[in-house]
N, C-alpha and C positions, 0 to 999 in steps of 0.2 A: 596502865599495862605497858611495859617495855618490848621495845621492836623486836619480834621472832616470837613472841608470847600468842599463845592460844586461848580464848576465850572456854570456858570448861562447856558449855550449853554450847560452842560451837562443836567441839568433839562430841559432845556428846550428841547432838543432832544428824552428826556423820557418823558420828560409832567412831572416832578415832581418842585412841587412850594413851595417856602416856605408859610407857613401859620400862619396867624397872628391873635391868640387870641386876646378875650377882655377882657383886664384888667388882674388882676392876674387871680388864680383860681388853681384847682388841677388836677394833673394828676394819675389813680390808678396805683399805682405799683403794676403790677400781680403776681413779682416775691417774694416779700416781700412774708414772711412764712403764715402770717395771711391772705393774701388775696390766696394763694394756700389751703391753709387749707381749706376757704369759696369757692373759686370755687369748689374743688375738690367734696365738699358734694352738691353742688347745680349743676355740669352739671356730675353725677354721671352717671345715664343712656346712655350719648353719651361716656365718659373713656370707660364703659364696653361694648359699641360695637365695640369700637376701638379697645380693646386689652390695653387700658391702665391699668393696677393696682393702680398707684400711679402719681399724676400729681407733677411734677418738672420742672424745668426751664429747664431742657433738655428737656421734651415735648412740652415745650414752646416755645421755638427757634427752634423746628424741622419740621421738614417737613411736618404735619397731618395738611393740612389744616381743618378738620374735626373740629377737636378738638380745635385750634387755631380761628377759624371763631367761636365754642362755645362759647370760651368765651367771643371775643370780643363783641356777640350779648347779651349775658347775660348781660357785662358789660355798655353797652352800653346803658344810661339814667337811670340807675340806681342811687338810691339817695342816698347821700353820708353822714357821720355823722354827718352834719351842714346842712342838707335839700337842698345843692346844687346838680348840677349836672354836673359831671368832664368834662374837656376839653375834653379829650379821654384819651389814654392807655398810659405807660409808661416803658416801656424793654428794655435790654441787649441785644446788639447786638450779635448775637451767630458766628458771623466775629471778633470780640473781639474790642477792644478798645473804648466803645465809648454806649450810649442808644439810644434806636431810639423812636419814639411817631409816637404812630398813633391818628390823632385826629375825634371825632366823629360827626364833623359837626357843625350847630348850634345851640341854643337853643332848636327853634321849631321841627326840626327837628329829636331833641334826645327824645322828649315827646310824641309823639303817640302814647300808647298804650305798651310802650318797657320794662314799668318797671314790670318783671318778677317774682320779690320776694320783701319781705319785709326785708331781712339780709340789712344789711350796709355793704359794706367793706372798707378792705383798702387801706389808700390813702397817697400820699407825698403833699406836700405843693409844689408849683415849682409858681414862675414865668415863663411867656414864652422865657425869655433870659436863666433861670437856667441850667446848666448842673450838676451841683453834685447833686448825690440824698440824700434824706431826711427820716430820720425814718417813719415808718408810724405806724399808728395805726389803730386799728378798732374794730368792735365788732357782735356779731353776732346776 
């Protein structure tokens, strides 16, 4: 079994499954500068209950679930520079080696009422096989 491979009887012990997108699509890289920068001023009020000053990828990979579930829910159906809407999320494992993705469901699912602001952020290009990440861009 190759490094980052899941044993199936381990997932399935935990109940974790792989998940298979449709077709290509994007994933937001939350850790990319531009998209910290755009979180940081749109879930501003939850940083400063938390005691956050500054969000970074060591915020991001740590422990607040708080702040971590902010973004995701911010992130989450929001519309992307091309009018789409992302697969879900795309991070650095803070265990090192390796990204992880959380994805946000389906379609319909992503579209009730979720989209919170009007900024764009940004995003990498990924297929659902891709593992190297990809520049991103965005704009605000």
């Amino acid at each position: 079994m190759g490094m980052g491979a899941v044993p199936q009887q381990w997932r399935v012990d935990r109940c974790v499954y792989e998940v298979i997108g449709q077709g290509d699509g994007w994933w937001i890289d939350v850790e990319h500068p531009d998209s910290l920068s755009v979180l940081e001023a749109t879930i501003e009020p939850t940083l400063i209950r938390q005691g956050v000053r500054s969000l970074t990828t060591a915020v991001l990979r740590g422990e607040n679930r708080i702040v971590t579930t902010a973004v995701g829910m911010h992130l989450r159906g929001i519309e992307l520079f091309d009018g789409s809407v992302a697969h879900g999320l795309q991070f650095g494992s803070k265990h090192g080696g390796g990204w992880c993705r959380a994805a946000c469901g389906c379609p319909a699912q992503r579209t009730h009422g979720l989209r919170t602001s009007s900024r764009r952020v940004a995003s990498r290009s990924s297929s659902p096989t891709s593992t190297s990440p990809a520049p991103a861009s965005g704009s605000a």
